[in-house]
C-alpha atoms as one frame of an Amber mdcrd trajectory, in Angstrom:
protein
-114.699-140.150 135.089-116.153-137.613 133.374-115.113-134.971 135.041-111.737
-135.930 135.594-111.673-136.349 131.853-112.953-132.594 131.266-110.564-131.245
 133.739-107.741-132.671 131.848-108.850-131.390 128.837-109.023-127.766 130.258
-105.180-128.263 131.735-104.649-129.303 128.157-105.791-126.458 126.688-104.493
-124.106 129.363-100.556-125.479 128.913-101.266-125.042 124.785-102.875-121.567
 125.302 -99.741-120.259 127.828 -96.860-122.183 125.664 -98.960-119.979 122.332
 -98.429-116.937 124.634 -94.176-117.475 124.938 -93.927-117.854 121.626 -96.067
-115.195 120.492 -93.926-112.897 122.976 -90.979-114.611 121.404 -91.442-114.012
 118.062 -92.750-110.190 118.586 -89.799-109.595 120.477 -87.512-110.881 117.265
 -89.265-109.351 114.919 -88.760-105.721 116.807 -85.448-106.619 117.532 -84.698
-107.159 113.363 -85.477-103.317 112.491 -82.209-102.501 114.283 -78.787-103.159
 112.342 -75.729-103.495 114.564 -73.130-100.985 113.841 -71.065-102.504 111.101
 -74.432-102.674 108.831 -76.178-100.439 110.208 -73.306 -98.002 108.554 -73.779
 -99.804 105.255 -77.563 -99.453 104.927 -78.104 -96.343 106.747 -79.589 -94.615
 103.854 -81.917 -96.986 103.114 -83.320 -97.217 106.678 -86.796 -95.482 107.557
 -85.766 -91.795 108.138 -86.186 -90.619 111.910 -88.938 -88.637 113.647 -88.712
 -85.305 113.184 -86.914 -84.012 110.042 -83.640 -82.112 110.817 -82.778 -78.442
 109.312 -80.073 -79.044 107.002 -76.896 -77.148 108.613 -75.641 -74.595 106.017
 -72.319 -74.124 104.713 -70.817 -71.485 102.512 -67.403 -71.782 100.486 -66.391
 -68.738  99.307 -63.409 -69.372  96.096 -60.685 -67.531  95.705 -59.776 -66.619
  91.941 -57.381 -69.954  91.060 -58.430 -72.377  94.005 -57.671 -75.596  94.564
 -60.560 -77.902  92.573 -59.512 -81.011  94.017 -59.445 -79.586  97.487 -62.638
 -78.024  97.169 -64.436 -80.892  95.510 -62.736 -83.304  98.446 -64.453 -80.804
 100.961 -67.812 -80.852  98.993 -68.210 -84.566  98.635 -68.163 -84.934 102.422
 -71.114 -83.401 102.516 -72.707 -84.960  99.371 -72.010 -88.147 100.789 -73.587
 -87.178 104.672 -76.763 -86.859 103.287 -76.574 -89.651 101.129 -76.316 -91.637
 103.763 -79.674 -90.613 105.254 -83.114 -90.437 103.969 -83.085 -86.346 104.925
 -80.513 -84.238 103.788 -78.114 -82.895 107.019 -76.018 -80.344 105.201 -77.028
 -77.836 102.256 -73.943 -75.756 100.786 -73.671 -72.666  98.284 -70.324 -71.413
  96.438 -69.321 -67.467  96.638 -67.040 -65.615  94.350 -65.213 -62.295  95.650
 -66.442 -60.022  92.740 -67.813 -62.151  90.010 -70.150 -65.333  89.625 -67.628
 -66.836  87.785 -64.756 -67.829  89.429 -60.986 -69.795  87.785 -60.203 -72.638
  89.297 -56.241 -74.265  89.358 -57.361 -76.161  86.694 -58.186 -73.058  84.425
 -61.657 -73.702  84.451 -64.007 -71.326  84.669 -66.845 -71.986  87.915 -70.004
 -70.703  87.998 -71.202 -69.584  91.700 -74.478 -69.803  93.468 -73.772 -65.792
  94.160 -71.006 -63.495  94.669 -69.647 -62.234  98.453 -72.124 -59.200  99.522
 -75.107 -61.731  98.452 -73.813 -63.802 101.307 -76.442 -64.301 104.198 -75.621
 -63.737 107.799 -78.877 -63.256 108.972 -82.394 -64.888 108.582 -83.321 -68.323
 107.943 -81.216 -68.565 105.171 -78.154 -67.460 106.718 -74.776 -69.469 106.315
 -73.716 -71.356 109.927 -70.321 -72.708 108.703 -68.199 -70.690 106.478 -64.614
 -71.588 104.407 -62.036 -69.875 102.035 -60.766 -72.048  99.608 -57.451 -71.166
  98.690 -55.065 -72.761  96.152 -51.414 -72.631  94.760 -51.555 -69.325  92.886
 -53.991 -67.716  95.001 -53.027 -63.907  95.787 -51.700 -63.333  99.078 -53.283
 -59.337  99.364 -55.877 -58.872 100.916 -59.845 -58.228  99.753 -61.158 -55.550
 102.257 -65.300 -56.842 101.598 -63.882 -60.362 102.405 -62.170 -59.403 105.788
 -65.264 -57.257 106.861 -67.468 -60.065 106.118 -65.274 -62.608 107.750 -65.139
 -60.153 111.043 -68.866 -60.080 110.894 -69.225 -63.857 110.990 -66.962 -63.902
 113.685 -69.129 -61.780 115.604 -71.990 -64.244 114.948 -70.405 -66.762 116.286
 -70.301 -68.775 113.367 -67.563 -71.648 112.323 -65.094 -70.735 110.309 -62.844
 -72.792 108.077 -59.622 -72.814 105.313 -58.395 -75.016 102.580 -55.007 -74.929
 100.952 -53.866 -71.280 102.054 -57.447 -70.143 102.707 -56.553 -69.489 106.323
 -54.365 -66.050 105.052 -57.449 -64.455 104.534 -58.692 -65.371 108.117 -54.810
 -63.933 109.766 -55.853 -60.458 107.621 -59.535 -60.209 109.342 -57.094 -60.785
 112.518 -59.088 -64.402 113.190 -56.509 -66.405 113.901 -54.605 -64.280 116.359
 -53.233 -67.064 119.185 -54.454 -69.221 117.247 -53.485 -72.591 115.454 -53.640
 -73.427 112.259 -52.726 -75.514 108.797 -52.140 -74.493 105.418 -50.006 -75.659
 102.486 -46.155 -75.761 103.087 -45.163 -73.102 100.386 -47.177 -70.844 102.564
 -45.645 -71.012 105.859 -42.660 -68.587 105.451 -45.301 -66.146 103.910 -47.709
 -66.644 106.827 -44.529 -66.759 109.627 -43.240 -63.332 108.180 -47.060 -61.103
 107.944 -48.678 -62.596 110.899 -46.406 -63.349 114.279 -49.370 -64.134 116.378
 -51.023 -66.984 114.528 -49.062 -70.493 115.087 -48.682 -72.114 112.100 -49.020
 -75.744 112.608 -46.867 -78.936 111.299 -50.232 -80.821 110.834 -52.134 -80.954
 107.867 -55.400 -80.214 109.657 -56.315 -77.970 112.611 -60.007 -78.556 114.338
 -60.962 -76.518 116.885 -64.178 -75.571 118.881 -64.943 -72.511 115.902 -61.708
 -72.512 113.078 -60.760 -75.340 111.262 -58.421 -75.378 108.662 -56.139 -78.101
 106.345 -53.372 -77.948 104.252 -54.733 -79.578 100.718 -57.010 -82.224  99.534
 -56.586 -85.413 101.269 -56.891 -83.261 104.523 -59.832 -81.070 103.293 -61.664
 -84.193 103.409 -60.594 -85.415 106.537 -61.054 -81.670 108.229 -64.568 -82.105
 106.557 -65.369 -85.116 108.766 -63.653 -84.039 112.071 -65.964 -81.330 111.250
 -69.309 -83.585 110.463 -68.547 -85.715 113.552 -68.768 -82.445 115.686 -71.905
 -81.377 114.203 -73.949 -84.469 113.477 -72.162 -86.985 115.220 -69.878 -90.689
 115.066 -72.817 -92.482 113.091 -72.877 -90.242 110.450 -68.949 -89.980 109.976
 -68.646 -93.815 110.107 -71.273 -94.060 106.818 -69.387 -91.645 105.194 -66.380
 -93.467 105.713 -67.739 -96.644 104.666 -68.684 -95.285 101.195 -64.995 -93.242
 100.544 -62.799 -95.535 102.279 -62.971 -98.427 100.120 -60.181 -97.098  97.950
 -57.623 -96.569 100.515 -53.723 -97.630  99.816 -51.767 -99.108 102.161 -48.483
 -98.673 103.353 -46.858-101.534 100.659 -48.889 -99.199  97.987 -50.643-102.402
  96.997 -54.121-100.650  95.647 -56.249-103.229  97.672 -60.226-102.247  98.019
 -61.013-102.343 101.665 -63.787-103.617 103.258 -65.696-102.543 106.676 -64.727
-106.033 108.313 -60.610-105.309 107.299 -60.324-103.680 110.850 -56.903-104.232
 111.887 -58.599-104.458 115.403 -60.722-107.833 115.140 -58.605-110.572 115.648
 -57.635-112.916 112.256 -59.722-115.391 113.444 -62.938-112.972 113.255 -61.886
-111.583 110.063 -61.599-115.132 108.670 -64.814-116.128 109.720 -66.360-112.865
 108.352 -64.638-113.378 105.009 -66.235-117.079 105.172 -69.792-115.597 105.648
 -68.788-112.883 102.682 -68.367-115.724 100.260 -70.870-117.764 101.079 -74.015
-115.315 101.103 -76.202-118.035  98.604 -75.996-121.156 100.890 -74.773-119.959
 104.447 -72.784-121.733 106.629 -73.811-122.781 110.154 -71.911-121.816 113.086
 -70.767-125.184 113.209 -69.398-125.144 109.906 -68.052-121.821 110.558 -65.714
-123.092 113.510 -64.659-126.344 112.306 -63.295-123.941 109.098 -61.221-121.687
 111.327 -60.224-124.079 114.157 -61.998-122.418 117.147 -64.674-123.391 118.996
 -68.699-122.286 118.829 -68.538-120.566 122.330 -64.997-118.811 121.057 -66.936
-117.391 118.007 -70.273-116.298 119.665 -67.566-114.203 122.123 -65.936-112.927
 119.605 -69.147-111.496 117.684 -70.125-110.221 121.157 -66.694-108.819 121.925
 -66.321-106.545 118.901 -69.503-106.572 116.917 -71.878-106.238 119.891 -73.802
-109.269 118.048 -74.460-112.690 117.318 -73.171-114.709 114.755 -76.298-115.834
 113.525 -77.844-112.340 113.143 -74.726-110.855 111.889 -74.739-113.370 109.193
 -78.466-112.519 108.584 -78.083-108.368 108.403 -74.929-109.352 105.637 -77.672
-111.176 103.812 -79.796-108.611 103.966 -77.609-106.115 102.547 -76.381-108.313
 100.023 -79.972-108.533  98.810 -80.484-104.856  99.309 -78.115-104.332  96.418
 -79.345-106.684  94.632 -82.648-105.093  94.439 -81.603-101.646  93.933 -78.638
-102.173  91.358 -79.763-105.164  89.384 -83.284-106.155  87.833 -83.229-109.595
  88.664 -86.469-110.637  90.206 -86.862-110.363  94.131 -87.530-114.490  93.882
 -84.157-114.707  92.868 -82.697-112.507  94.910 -84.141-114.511  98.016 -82.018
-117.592  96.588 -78.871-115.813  95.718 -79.023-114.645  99.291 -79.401-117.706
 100.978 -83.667-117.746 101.595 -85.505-120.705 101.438 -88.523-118.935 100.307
 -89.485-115.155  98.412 -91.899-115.262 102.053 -89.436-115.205 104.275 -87.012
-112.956 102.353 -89.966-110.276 102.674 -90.496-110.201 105.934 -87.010-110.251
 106.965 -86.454-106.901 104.449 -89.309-105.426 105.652 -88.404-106.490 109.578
 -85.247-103.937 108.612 -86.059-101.566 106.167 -90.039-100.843 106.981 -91.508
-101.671 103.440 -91.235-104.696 100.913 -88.344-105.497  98.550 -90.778-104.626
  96.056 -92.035-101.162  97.155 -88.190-100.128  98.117 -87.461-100.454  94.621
 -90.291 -98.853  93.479 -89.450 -95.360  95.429 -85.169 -95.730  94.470 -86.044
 -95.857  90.688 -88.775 -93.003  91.361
């Protein structure tokens, strides 16, 4: 009897030590699996996110202004790639402003600009050389051309680099003879002009033109759109998408109802998934199960966990946790509520668990993430 009794105990202990084992694995393989948003937050927090191995060289772009150029156009281009690196922990673009003769350039606006250096400062060569280069034209910009400006636009040719136009900027690349059987945009009022001087470029009906090395648009709503056709080549979807979730929110639609627009308005998910996703929006303090969630909208569970899976490439559950999570991330960063409160208004049963769950995502405490935004 004895040593039946002993033998049980040791199965005992064996079936407690292997069932510790799953859920150890279990649990490690959650908590690795939390560091990684799916797409739709991962576009909303991506600046906040630990920053990747290996620190990229920021990719440098030049803007040289004609006297009188568009400010609207060239502040639509610039904020492009403001906003790129804001949306990352390392900064992906750095840019510099060139005048033809003078530091100090007039804008449309009869402003006076000052610039980070004039055109024969502008570097070709060495590490600090420009690798993207744009004219930024504007309504009352001359139409002759600047000799220094075509011999430096040649010579960035030659180097292979990109260049780029806003509002009639692209005249100055048909006098360097750039655009020769080529396509490109510029502003209506120009066309005749650009038709009459220069019968091998093909001036385009669209109000932007990307190719492989010229791009070009017409005015400022396209300048920034150019500007992201133009991010997407270098840096890639991810990036464009982040910037898109910060400057799209203003958007007006086609009834000219000024209605802001959120990342989960895609036209694409079905109603039911954007009703559900509104539901979780609105109820980020005490969140709904799935249960509740489909007895709301009239589908079923299984119907809802597809439809996460079909278009958000996740689950309900953790989709509703990552909206938390960046509900509370603003929070924390915008407000100075404590992070004890936060964890309530965003649905945690306890400041513990909140913690973790932040720092499963964004690799340090609620605490110490505030700490380094307000430093």
């Amino acid at each position: 009897m004895p040593v039946q009794s002993t033998l049980k105990d040791r199965y005992y202990v064996l079936g407690l030590l292997v069932r510790l084992f799953i859920i150890t694995v279990v649990v490690m393989s959650e908590s690795k699996e939390k560091r990684h948003f799916n797409t739709l937050m991962r576009d909303a927090n991506s600046a906040f996110l630990p920053a990747h191995e290996g620190r990229e060289t920021p990719v440098k772009v030049g803007f040289v202004l004609l006297q009188h150029f568009s400010m609207m156009t060239f502040t639509a281009a610039v904020d492009a790639l403001v906003t790129a690196n804001l949306v990352r922990t390392a900064p992906l673009f750095s840019f510099a402003t060139y005048g033809l003769d003078s530091k100090t350039v007039k804008s449309d606006l009869a402003i006076d600009i000052s610039t980070s250096a004039v055109l024969d400062q502008l570097p070709l060569e060495g590490d600090e050389a420009v690798e993207v280069l744009i004219v930024c034209g504007g309504y009352r910009c001359s139409h002759l051309e600047h000799s220094p400006l075509s011999a430096l636009l040649k010579s960035a040719a030659k180097r292979n680099l990109v260049l780029g136009s806003l509002w009639n900027g692209a005249i100055a690349l048909a006098q360097a003879g750039l655009l020769d059987n080529q396509e490109c945009a510029l502003h209506p009022d120009n066309h005749a002009f650009m038709h009459e001087q220069f019968d091998k470029v093909r001036v385009s009906e669209r109000v932007l033109v990307v190719s492989d090395k010229r791009v070009s648009s017409a005015g400022p709503s396209s300048a920034l759109e150019m500007m992201l056709v133009l991010i997407e080549q270098i840096r890639g979807k991810d990036i464009v998408r982040a910037i898109r979730e910060i400057l799209s929110c203003d958007q007006v639609a086609e009834s000219s109802e000024a209605k802001l627009v959120q990342a989960t308005d895609d036209p694409s998910f079905p109603n039911s998934l954007r009703n559900i996703l509104q539901l979780m929006s609105a109820n980020i303090d005490e969140p709904l199960s799935v249960d509740e969630l489909a007895s709301y909208v009239g589908v079923s569970r299984r119907r809802i966990e597809r439809l996460f899976q079909a278009h958000l490439e996740t689950t309900p559950s953790r989709y509703y946790l990552e909206l938390r999570i960046t509900h509370a991330r603003r929070l924390l960063l915008q407000s100075n509520d404590s992070v004890a409160n936060i964890a309530v208004a965003c649905g945690f049963l306890s400041t513990t668990h909140f913690s973790r769950c932040f720092k499963d995502y964004f690799g340090a405490s609620p605490s110490l993430v505030r700490q380094r935004h307000r430093s």
